[in-house]
PyMOL commands that place a pseudoatom at each C-alpha (Angstrom):
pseudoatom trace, name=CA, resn=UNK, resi=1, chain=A, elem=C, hetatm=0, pos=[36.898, 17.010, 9.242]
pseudoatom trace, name=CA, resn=UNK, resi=2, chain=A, elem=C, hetatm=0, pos=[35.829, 16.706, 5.470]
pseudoatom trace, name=CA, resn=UNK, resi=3, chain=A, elem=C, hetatm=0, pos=[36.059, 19.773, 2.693]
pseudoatom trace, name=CA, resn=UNK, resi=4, chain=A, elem=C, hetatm=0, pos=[32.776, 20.703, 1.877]
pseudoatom trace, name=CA, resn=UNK, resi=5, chain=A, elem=C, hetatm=0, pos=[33.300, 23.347, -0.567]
pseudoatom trace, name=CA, resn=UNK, resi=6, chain=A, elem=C, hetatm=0, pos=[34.520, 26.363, -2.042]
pseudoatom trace, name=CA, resn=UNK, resi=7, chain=A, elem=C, hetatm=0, pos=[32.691, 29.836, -2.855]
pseudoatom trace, name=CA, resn=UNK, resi=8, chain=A, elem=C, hetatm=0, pos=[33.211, 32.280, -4.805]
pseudoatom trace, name=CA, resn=UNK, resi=9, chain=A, elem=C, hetatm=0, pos=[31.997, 35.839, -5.637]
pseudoatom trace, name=CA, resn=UNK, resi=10, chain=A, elem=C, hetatm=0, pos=[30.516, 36.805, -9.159]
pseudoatom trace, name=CA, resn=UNK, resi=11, chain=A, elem=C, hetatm=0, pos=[29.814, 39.703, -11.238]
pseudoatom trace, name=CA, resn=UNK, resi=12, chain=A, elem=C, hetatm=0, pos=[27.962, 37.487, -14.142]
pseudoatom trace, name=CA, resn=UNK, resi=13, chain=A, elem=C, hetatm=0, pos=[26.571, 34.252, -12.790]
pseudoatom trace, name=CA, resn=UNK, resi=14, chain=A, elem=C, hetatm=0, pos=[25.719, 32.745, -15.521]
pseudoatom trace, name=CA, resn=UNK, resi=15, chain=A, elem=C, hetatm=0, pos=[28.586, 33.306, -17.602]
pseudoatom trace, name=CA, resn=UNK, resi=16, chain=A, elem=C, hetatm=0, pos=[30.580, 31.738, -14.393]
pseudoatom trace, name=CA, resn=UNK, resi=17, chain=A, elem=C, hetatm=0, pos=[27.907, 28.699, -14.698]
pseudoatom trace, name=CA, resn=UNK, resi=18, chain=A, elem=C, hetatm=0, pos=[28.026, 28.275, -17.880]
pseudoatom trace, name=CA, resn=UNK, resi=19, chain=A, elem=C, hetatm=0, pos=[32.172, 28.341, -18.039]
pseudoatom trace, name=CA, resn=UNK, resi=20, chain=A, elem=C, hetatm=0, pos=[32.474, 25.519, -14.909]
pseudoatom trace, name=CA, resn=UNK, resi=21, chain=A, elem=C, hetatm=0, pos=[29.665, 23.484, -16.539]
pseudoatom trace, name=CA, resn=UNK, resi=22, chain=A, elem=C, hetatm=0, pos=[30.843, 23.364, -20.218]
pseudoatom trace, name=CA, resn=UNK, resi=23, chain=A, elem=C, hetatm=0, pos=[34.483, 24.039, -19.745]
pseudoatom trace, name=CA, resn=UNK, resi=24, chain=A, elem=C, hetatm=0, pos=[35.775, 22.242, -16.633]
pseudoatom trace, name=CA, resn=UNK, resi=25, chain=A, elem=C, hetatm=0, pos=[33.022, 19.767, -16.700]
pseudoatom trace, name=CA, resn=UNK, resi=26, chain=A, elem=C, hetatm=0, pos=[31.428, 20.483, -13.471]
pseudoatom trace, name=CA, resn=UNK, resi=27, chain=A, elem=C, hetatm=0, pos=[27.203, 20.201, -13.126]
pseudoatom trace, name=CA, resn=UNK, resi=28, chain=A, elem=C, hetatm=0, pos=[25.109, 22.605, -11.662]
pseudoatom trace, name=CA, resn=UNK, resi=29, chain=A, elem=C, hetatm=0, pos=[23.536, 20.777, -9.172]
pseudoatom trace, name=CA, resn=UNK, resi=30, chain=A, elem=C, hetatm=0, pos=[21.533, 23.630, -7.581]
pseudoatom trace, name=CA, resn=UNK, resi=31, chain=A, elem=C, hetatm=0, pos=[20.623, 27.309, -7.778]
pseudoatom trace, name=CA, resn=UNK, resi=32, chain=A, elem=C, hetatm=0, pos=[18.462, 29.336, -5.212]
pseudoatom trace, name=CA, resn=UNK, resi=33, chain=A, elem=C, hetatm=0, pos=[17.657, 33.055, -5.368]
pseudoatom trace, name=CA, resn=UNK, resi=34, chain=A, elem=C, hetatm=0, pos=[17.185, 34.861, -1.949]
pseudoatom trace, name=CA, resn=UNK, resi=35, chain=A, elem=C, hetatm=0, pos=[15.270, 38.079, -2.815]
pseudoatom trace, name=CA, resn=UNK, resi=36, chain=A, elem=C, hetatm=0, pos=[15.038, 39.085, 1.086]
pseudoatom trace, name=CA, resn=UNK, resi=37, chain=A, elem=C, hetatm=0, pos=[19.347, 39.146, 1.070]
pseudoatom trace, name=CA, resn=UNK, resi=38, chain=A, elem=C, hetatm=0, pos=[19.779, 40.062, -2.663]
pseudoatom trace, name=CA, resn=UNK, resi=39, chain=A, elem=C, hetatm=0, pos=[21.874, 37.316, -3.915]
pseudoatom trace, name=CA, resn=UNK, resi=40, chain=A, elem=C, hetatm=0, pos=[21.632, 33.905, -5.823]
pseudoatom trace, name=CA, resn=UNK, resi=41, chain=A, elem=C, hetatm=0, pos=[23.450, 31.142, -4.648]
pseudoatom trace, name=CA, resn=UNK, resi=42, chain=A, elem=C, hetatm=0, pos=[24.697, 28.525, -7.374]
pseudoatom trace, name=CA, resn=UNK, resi=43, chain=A, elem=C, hetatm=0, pos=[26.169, 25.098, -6.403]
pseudoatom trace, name=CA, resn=UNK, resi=44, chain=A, elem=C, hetatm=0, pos=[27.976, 23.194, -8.593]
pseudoatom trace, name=CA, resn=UNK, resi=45, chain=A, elem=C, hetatm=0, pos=[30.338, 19.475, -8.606]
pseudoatom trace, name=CA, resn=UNK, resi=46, chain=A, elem=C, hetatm=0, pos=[30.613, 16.041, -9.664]
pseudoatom trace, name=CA, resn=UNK, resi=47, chain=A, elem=C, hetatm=0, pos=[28.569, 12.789, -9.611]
pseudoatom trace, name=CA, resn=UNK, resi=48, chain=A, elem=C, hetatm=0, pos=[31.009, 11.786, -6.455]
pseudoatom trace, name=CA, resn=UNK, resi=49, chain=A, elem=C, hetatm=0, pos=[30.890, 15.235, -4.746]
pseudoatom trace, name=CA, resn=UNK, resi=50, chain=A, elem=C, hetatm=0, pos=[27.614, 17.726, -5.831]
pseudoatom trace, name=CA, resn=UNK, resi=51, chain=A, elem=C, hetatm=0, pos=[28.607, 20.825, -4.323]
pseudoatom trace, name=CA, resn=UNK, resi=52, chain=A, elem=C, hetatm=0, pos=[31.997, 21.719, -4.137]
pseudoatom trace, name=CA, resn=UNK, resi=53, chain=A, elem=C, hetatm=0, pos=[31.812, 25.092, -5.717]
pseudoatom trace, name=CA, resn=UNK, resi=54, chain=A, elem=C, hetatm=0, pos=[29.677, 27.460, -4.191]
pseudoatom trace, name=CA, resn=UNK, resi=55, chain=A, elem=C, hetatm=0, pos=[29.368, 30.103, -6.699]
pseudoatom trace, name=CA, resn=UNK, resi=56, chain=A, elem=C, hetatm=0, pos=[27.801, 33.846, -5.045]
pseudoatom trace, name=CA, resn=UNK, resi=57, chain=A, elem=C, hetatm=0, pos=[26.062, 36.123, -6.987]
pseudoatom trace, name=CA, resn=UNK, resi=58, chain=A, elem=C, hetatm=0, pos=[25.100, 39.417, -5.182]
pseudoatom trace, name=CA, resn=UNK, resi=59, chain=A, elem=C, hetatm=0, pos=[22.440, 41.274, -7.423]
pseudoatom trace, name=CA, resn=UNK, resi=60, chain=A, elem=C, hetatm=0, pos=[23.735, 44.699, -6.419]
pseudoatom trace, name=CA, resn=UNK, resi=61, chain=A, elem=C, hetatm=0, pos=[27.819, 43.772, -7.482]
pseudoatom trace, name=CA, resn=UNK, resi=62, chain=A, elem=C, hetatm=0, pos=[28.657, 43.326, -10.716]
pseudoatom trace, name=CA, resn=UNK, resi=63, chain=A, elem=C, hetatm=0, pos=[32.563, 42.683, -10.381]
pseudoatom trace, name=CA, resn=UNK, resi=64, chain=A, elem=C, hetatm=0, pos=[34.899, 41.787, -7.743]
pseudoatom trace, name=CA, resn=UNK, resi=65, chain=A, elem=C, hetatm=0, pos=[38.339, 42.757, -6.802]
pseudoatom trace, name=CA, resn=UNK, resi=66, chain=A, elem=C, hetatm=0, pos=[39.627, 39.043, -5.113]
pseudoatom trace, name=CA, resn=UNK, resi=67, chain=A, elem=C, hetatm=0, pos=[42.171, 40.569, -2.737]
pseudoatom trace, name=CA, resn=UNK, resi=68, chain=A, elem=C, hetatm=0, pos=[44.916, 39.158, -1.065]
pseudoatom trace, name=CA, resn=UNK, resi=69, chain=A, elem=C, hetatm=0, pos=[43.279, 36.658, 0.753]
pseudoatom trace, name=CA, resn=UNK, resi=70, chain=A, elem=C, hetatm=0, pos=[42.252, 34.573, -2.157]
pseudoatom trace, name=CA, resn=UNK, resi=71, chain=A, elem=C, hetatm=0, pos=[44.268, 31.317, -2.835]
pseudoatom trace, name=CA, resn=UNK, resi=72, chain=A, elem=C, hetatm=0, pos=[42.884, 28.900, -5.531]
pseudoatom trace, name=CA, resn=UNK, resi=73, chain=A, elem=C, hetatm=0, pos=[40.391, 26.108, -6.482]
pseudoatom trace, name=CA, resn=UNK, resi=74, chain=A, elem=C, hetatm=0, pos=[42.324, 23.019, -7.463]
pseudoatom trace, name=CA, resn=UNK, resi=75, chain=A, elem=C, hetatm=0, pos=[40.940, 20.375, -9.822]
pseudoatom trace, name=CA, resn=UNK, resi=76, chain=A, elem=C, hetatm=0, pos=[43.436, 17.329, -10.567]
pseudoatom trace, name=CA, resn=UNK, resi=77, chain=A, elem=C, hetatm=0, pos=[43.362, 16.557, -14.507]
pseudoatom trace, name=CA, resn=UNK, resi=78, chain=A, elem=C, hetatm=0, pos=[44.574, 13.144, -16.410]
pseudoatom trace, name=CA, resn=UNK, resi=79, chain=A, elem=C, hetatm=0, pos=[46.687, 16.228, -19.609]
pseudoatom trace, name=CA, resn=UNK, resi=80, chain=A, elem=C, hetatm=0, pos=[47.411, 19.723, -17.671]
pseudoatom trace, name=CA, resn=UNK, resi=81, chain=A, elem=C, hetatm=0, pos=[48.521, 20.420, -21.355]
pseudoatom trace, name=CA, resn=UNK, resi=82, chain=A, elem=C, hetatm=0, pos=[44.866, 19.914, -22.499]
pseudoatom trace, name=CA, resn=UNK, resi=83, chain=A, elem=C, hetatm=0, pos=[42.910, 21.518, -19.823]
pseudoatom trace, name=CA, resn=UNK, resi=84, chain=A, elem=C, hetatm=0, pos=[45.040, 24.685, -19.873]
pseudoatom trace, name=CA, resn=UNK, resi=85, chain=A, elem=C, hetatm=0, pos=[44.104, 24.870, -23.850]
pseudoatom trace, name=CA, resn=UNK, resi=86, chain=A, elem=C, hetatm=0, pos=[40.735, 24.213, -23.026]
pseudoatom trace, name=CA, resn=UNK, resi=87, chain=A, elem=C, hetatm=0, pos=[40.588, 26.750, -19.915]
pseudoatom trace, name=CA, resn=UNK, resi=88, chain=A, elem=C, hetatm=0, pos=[42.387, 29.324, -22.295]
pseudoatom trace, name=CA, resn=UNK, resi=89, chain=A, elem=C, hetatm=0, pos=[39.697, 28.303, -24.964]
pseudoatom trace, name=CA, resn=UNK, resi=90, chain=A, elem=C, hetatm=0, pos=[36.980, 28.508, -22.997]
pseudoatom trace, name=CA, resn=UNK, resi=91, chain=A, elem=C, hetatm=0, pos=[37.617, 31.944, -21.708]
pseudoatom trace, name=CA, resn=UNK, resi=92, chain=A, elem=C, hetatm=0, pos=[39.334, 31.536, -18.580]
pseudoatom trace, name=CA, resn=UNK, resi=93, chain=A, elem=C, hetatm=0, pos=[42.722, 32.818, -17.502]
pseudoatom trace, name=CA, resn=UNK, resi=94, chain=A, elem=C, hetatm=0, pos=[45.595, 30.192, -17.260]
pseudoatom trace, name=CA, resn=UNK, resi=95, chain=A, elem=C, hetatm=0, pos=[47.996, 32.681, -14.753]
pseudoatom trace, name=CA, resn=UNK, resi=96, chain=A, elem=C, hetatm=0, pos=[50.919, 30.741, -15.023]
pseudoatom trace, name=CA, resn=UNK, resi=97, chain=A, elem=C, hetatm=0, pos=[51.971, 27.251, -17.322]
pseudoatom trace, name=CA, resn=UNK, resi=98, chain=A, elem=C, hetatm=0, pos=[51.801, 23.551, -16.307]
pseudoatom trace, name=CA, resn=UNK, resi=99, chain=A, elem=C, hetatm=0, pos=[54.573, 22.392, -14.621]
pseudoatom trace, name=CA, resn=UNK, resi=100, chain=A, elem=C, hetatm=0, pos=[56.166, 21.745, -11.163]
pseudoatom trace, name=CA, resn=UNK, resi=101, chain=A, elem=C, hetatm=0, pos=[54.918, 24.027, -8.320]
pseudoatom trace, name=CA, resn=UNK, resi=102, chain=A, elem=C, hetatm=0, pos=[57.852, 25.408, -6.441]
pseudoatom trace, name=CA, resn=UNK, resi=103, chain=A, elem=C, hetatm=0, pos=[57.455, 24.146, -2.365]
pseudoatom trace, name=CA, resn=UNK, resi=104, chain=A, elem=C, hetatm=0, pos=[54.688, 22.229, -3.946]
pseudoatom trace, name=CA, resn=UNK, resi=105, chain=A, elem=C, hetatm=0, pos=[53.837, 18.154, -4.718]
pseudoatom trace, name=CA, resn=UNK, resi=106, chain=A, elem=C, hetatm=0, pos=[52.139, 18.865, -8.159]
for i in range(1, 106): cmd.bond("trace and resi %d" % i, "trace and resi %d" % (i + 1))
show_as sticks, trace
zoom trace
């Protein structure tokens, strides 16, 4: 078994593409509108792995309420310090600071 990617659901696409490409680095590798389902479908990743964010964009939603059942996308960074400025900078939500995870590795 190999990961093959995330997805998530969003209100503003390109204000999500444009915050994973400039902010966390990522490249949008591909983007495909399906008129017949009403939604566009944005992929996005790294030179080593081109779509591991699957970003959803259903034309007739414009926000999301991510429930319970959502856990996280993790990215591993050389400064946490930095990339929670930048994330914070960049418009993003840091929901807790850098440091050890409790029951976690990280």
């Amino acid at each position: 078994m190999r990961f093959l990617h995330t997805m998530i659901r969003v209100g503003d696409l390109d204000k999500s593409i444009k915050f994973y490409t400039e902010v966390m680095g990522l490249k949008l590798n591909r983007k495909n509108d399906y008129p017949g389902g009403k939604f566009t479908l944005a992929f996005l990743g790294t030179e080593d792995q081109p779509e591991i964010l699957e970003l959803t964009h259903n034309w007739d939603t414009d926000s999301y309420d991510l429930g319970a059942g959502y856990g996280h996308i993790a990215f591993a960074v050389e400064d946490i310090y930095a990339a929670c400025e930048k994330i914070a900078g960049g418009g993003g939500k840091v929901v807790r600071p850098p440091g050890p995870m409790k029951h976690g590795t990280t």
